[in-house]
C-alpha positions in Angstrom: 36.4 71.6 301.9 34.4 74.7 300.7 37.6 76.7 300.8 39.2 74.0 298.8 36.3 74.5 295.6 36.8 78.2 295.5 40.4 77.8 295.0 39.9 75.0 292.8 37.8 76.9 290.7 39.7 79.6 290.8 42.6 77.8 289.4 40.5 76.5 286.6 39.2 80.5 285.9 42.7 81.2 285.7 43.7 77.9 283.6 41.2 78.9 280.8 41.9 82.6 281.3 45.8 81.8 280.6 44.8 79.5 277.4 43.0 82.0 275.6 46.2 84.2 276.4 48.6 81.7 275.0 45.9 81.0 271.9 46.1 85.0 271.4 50.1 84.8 271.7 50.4 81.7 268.9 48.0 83.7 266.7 50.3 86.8 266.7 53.1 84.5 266.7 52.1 83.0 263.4 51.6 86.9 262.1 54.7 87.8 263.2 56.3 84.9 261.5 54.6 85.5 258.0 55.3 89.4 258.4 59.4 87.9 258.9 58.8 85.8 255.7 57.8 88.8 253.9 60.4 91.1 254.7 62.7 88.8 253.3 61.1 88.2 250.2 61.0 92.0 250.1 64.9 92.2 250.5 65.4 89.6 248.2 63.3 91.5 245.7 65.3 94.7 246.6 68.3 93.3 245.9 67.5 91.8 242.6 66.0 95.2 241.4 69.0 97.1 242.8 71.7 94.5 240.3 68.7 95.2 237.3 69.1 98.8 238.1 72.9 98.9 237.9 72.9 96.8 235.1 70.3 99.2 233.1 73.2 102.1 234.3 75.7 100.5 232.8 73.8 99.6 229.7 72.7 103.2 229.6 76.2 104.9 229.6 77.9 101.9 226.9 74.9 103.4 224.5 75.8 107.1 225.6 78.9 106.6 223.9 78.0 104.9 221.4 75.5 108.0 220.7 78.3 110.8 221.2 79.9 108.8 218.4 77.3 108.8 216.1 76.9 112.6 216.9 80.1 113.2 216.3 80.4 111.3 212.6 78.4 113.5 210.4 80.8 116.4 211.7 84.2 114.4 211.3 83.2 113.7 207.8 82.2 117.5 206.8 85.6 118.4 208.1 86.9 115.4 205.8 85.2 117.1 203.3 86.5 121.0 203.8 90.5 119.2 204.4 89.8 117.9 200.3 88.3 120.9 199.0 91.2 122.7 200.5 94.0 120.3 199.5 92.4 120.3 196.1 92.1 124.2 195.9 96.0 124.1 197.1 97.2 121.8 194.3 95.6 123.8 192.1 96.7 127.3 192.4 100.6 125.3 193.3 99.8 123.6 189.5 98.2 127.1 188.4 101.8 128.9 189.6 104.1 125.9 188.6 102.7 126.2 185.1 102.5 130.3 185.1 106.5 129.8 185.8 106.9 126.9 183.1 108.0 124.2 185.5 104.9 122.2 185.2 
């Protein structure tokens, strides 16, 4: 009978010892769980902020262009303006000669 006690106890020792172990296993459990949870809502974010980011990119290059034209306006008109003053200057001297030869 005293044999059967110590390996009763014994049993009970290693009952309580293997409860805390599984208490200590559920507690990471439930960590790693909530660090899983996380990392999705992490990859979620990601992916949201990587569409923003290509969406600002596009954005961005649309108003490039739009600024190259803009740039590019005040010299298209100057040359607007030097194509009349020389067109002008042409008819001119053409009316100036026309009229020095008595045609006009």
């Amino acid at each position: 009978m005293e044999g059967l006690e110590e390996r009763v106890t014994a049993v009970e020792q290693r009952c309580k010892s293997n409860g805390h172990r599984i208490d200590k296993v559920e507690q990471e459990q439930a960590v790693i769980h909530e660090l899983a949870a996380s990392i999705r809502v992490m990859a979620s974010e990601q992916k949201h902020t990587s569409d923003t980011i290509r969406e600002v990119k596009e954005d961005v290059s649309r108003l490039d262009g739009k600024v190259d034209a803009l740039e590019l306006k005040p010299g298209k008109r100057w040359e607007s303006i030097v194509e009349k003053i020389i067109w002008s200057v042409a008819g001119a001297v053409i009316a100036f000669v026309l009229a020095r030869i008595g045609i006009g």
